[in-house]
Structures are given as C-alpha cells and as structure tokens.
TIRO-2110 file (N, C-alpha, C; in Angstrom, 1 decimal):
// TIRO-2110
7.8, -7.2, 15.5, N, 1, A
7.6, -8.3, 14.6, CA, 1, A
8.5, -9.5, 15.0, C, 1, A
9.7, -8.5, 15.7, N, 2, A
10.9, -10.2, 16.5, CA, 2, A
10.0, -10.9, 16.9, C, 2, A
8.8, -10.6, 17.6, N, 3, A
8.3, -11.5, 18.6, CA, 3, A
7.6, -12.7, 18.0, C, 3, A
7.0, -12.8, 16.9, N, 4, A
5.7, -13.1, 16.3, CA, 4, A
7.0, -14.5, 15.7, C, 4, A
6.8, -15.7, 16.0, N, 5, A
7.4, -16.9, 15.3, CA, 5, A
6.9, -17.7, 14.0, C, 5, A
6.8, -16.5, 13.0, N, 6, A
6.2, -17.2, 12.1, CA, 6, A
7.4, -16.4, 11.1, C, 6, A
6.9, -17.0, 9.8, N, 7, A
8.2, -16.5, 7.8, CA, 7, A
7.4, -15.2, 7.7, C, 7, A
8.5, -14.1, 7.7, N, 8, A
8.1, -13.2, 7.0, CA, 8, A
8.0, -13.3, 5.7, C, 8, A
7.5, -12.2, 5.3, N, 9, A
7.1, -12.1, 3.8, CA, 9, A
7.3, -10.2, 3.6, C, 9, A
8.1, -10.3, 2.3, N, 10, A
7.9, -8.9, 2.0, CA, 10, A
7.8, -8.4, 0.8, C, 10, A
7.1, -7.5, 0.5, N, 11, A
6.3, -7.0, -0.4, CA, 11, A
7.0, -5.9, -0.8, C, 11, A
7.3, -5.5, -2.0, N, 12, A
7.5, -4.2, -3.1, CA, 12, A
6.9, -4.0, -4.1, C, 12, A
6.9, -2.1, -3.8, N, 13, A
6.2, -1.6, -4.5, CA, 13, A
6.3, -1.8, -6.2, C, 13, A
5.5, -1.5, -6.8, N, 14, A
6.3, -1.1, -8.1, CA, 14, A
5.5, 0.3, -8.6, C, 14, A
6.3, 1.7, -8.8, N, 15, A
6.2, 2.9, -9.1, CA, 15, A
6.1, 3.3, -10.1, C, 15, A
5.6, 3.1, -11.1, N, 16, A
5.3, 3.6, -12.9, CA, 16, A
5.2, 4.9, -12.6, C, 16, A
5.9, 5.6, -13.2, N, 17, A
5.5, 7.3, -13.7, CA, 17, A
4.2, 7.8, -14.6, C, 17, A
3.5, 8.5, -14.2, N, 18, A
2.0, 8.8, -15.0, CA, 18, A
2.7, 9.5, -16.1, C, 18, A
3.2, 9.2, -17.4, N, 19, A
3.5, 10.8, -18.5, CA, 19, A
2.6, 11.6, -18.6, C, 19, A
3.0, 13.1, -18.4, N, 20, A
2.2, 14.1, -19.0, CA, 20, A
2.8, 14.3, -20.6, C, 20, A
1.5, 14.3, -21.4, N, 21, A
1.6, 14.1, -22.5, CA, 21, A
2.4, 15.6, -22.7, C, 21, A
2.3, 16.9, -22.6, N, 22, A
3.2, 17.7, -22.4, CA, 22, A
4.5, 17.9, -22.4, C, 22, A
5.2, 16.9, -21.1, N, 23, A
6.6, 17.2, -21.0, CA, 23, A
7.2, 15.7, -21.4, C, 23, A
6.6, 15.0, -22.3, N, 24, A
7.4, 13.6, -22.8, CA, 24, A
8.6, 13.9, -23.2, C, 24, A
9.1, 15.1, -24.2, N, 25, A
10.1, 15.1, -24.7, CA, 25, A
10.9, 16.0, -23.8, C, 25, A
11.0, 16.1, -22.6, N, 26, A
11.8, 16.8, -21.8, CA, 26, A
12.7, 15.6, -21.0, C, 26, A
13.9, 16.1, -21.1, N, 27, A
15.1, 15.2, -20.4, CA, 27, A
14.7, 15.2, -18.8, C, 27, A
14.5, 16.6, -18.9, N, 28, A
14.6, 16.7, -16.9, CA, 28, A
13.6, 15.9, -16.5, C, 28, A
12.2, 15.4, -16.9, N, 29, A
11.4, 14.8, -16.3, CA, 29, A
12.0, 13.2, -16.1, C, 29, A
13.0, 12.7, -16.2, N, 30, A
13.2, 11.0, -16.5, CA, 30, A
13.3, 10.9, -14.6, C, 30, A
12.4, 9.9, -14.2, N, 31, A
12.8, 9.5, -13.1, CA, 31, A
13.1, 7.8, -13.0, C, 31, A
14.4, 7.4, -12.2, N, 32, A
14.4, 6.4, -12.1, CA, 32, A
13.5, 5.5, -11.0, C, 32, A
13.6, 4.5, -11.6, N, 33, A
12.7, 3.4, -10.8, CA, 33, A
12.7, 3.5, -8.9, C, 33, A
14.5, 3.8, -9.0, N, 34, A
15.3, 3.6, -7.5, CA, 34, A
15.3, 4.8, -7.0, C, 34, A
14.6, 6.0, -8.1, N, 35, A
14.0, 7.1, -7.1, CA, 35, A
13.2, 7.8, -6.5, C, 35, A
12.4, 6.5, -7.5, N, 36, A
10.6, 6.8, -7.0, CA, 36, A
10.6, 6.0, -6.0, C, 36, A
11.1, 4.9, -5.9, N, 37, A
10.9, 3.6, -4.7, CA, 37, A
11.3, 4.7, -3.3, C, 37, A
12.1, 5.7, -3.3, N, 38, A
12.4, 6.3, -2.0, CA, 38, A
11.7, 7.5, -1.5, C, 38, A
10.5, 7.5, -2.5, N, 39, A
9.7, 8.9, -1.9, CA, 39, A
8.5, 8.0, -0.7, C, 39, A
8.5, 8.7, 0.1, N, 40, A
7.2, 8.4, 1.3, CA, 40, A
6.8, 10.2, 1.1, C, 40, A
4.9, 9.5, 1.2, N, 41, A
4.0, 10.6, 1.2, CA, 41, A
2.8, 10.1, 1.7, C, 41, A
2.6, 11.3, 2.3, N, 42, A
1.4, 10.7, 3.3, CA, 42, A
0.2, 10.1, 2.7, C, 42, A
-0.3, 8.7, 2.7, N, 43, A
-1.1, 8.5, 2.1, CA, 43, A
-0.5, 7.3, 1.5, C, 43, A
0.4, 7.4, 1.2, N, 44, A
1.4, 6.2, 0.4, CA, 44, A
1.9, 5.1, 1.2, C, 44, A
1.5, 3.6, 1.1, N, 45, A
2.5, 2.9, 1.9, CA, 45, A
4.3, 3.5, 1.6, C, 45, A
5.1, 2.9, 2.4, N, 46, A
6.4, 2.7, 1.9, CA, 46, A
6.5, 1.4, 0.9, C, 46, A
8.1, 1.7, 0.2, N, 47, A
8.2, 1.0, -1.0, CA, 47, A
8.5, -0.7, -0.6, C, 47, A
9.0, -0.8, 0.6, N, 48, A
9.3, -2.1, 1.1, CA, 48, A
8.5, -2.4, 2.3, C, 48, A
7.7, -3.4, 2.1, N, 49, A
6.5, -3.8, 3.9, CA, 49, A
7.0, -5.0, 3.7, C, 49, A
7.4, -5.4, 5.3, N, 50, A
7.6, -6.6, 6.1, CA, 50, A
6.5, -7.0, 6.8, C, 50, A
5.8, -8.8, 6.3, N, 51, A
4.5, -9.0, 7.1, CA, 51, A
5.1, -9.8, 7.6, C, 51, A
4.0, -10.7, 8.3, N, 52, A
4.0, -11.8, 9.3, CA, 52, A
2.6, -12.0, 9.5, C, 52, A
2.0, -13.4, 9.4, N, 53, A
1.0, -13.8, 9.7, CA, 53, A
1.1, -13.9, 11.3, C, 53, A
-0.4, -13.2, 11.8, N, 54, A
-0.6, -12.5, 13.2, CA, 54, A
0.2, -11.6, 13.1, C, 54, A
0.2, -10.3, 12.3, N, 55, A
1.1, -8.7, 12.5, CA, 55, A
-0.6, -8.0, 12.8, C, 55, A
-0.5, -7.0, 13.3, N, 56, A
-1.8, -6.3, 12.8, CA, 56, A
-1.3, -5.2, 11.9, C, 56, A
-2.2, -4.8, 11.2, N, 57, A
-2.0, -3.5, 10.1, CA, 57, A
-3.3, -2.4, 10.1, C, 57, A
-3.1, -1.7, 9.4, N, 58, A
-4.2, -0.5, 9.5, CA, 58, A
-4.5, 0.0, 8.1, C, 58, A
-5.2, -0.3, 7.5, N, 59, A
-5.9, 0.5, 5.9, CA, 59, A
-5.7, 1.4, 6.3, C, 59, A
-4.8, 2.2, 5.1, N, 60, A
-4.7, 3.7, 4.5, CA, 60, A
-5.5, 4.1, 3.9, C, 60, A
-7.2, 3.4, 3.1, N, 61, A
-7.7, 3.6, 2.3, CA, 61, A
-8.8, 3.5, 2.7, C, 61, A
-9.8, 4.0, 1.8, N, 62, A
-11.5, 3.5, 2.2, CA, 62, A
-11.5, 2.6, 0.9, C, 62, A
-12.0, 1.3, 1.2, N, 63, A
-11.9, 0.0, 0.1, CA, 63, A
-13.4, -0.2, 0.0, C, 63, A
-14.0, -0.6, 0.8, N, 64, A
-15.4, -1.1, 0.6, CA, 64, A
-16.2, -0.6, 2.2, C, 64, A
-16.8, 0.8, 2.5, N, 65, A
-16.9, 1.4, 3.6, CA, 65, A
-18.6, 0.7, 4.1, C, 65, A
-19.6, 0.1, 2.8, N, 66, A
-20.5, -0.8, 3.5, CA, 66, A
-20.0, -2.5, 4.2, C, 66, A
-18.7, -2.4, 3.6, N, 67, A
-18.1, -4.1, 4.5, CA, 67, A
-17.4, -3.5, 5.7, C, 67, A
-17.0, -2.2, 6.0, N, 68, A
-16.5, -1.4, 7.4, CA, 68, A
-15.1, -1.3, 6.7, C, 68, A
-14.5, -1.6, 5.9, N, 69, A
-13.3, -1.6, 5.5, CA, 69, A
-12.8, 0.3, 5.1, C, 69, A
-12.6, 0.7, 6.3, N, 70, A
-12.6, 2.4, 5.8, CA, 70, A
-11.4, 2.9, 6.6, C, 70, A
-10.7, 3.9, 5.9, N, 71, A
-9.1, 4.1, 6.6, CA, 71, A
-9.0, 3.9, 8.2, C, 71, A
-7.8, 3.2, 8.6, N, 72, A
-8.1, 3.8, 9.6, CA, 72, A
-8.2, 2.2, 10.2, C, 72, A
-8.8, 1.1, 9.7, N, 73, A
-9.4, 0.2, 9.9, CA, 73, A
-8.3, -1.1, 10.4, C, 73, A
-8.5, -1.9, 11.4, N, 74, A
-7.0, -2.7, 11.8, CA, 74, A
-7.7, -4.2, 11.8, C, 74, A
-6.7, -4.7, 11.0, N, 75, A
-6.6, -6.3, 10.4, CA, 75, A
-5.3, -6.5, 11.4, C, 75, A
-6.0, -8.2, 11.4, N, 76, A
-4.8, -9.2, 11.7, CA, 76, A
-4.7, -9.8, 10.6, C, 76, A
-3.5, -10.0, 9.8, N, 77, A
-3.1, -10.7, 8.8, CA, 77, A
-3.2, -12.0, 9.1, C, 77, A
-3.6, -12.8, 8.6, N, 78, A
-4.1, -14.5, 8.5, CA, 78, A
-3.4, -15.7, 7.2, C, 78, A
-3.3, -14.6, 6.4, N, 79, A
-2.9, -15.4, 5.0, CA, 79, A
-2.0, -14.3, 4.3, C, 79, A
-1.2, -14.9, 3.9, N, 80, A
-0.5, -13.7, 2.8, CA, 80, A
-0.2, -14.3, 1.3, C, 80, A
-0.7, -13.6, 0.6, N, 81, A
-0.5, -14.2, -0.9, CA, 81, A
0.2, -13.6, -1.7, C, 81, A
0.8, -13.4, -3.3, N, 82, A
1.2, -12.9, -4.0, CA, 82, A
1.1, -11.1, -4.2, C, 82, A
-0.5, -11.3, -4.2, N, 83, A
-0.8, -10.3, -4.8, CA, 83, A
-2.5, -9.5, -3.7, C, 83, A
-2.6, -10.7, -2.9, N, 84, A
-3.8, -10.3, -2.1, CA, 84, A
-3.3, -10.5, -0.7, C, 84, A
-3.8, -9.9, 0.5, N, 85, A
-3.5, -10.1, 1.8, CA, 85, A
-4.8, -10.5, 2.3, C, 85, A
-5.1, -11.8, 3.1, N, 86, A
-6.1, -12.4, 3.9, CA, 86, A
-5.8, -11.6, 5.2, C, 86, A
-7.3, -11.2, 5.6, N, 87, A
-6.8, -10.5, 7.1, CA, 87, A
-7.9, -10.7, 8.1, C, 87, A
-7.8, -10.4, 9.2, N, 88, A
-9.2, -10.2, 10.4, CA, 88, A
-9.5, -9.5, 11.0, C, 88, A
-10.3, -8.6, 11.2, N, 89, A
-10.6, -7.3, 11.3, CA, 89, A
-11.0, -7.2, 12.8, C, 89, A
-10.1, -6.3, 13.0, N, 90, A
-10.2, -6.3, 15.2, CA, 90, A
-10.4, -5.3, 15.5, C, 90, A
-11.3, -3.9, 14.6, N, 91, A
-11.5, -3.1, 14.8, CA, 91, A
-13.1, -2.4, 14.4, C, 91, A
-13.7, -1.4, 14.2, N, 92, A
-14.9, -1.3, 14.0, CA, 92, A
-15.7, -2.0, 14.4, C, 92, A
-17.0, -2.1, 13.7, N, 93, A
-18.4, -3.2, 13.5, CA, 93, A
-17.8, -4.2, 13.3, C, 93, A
-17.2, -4.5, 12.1, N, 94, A
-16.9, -5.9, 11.6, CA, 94, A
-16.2, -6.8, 12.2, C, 94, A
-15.6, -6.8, 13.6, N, 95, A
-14.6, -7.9, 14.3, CA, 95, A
-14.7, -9.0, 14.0, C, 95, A
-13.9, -9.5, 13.7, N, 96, A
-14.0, -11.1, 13.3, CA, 96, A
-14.3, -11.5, 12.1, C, 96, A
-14.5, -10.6, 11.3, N, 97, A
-14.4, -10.8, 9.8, CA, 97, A
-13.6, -11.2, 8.9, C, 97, A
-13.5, -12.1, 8.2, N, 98, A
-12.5, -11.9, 6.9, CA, 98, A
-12.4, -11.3, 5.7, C, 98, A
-11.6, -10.7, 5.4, N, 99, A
-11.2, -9.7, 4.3, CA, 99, A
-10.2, -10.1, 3.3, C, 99, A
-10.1, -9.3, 2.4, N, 100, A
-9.1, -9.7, 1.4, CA, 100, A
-8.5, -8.2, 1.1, C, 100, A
-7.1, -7.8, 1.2, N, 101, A
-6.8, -6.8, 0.5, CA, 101, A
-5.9, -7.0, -0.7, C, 101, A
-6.5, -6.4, -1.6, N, 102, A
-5.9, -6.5, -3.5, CA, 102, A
-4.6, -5.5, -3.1, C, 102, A
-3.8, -6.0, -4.1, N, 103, A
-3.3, -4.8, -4.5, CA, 103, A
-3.5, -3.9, -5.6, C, 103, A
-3.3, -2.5, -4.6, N, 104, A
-3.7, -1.4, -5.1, CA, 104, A
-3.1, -0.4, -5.8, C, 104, A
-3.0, 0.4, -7.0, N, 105, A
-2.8, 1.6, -7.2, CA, 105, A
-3.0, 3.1, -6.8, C, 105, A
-2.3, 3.4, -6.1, N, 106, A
-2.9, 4.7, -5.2, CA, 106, A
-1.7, 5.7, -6.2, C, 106, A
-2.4, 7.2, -6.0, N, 107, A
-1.5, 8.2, -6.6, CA, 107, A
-1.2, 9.1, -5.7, C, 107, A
-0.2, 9.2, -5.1, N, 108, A
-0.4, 10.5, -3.9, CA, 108, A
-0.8, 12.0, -4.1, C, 108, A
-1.4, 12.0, -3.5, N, 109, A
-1.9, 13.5, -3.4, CA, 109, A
-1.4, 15.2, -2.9, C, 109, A
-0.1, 14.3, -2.5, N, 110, A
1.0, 16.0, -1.8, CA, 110, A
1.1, 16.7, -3.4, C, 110, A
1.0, 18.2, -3.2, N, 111, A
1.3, 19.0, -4.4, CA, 111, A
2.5, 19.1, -4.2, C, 111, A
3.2, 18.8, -3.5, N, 112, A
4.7, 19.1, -3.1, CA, 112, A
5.5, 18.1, -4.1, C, 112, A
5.2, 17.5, -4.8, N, 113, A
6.2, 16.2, -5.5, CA, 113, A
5.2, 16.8, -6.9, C, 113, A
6.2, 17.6, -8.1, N, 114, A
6.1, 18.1, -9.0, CA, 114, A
5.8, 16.9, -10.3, C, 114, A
5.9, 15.9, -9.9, N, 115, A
5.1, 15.4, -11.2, CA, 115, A
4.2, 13.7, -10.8, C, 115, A
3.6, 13.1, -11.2, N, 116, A
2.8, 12.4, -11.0, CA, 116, A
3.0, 10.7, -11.1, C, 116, A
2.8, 9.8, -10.3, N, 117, A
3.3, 8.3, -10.2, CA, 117, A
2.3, 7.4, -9.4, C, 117, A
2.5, 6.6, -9.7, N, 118, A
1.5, 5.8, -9.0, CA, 118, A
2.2, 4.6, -8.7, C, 118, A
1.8, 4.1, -7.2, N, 119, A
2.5, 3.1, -6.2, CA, 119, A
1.9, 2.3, -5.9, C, 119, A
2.1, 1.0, -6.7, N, 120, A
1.4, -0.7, -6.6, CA, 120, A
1.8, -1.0, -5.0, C, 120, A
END
C-alpha cells in the first residue's frame, strides 16, 4: 500500500454482542467492546482495514451472485465513502464494472467462539 500515492482511509468495525435471552443475567457473559474488536475468524474482515483508492480487495461474501459479486471476487477501489466502498471489478465476467460495497453485518460462523456477535 507504500506504493500506491494516494490518502489512506481507515475503516472500524463496530462489534455489538447478539444477547441470548437466556444468559442476560449472567456476569460471565459481559464482553467488552476492546475484546470483541480483537477476535479474527475466518470469514470475518479484521476490526481495522486500511484502504487506498487503486488497492485491490477481494469479497468475503456472496452479495449479489447474478451482478458476479460472489466471494472470492477482486475490486479495485475507485471511491471510498463513509459507509459504502465504490470499486471495479478485475476479476470474473464482470471486468470493468462498477460496484458499490454497503456495509455489512456478518456473524461468524466458528463454533469455536462460545457466544454470538456480529461485525459491522
């Protein structure tokens, strides 16, 4: 990304805890904010991404698989906004496309992480 002479931009997550209506009144379930931000799981971006307009990236997700937008799928970032990423797609069918990625709520799916959260 040294290379690329353009303003980074960086983006964080924000990690809300799913309550199970079950263990609300349990102490042990309290997770802090600053210790959900440090779980990575496959499937999950990380809690801090560094862009740059011209970075390429790769969808974790299948978003809209009749626009070709299906995991796996590699954008050039073009535009970066608040809350949406403008990109161009240099991979699949759709080359040369423009796209928009929202942000997302994804919930990871490892059984390995005993209670449930979801990562903006």
């Amino acid at each position: 990304m040294s290379l690329i002479p353009d303003e980074e931009r960086t983006y964080l997550s924000c990690d809300p805890l799913i309550a199970d209506t079950a263990s609300v009144n349990r102490p042990d379930d309290i997770h802090t904010p600053e210790f959900l931000n440090t779980i990575n799981s496959s499937g999950l971006p990380n809690h801090k991404i560094t862009l740059k307009v011209g970075v390429p990236i790769m969808l974790l997700r299948n978003l809209d698989i009749t626009a070709g937008l299906c995991n796996g799928t590699r954008l050039m970032v073009t535009k970066m906004g608040r809350y949406v990423i403008e990109g161009r797609v240099i991979s699949g069918n759709n080359v040369g496309e423009k796209v928009y990625i929202p942000r997302l709520s994804l919930t990871p799916s490892d059984t390995i992480i005993p209670f449930k959260f979801q990562r903006k």
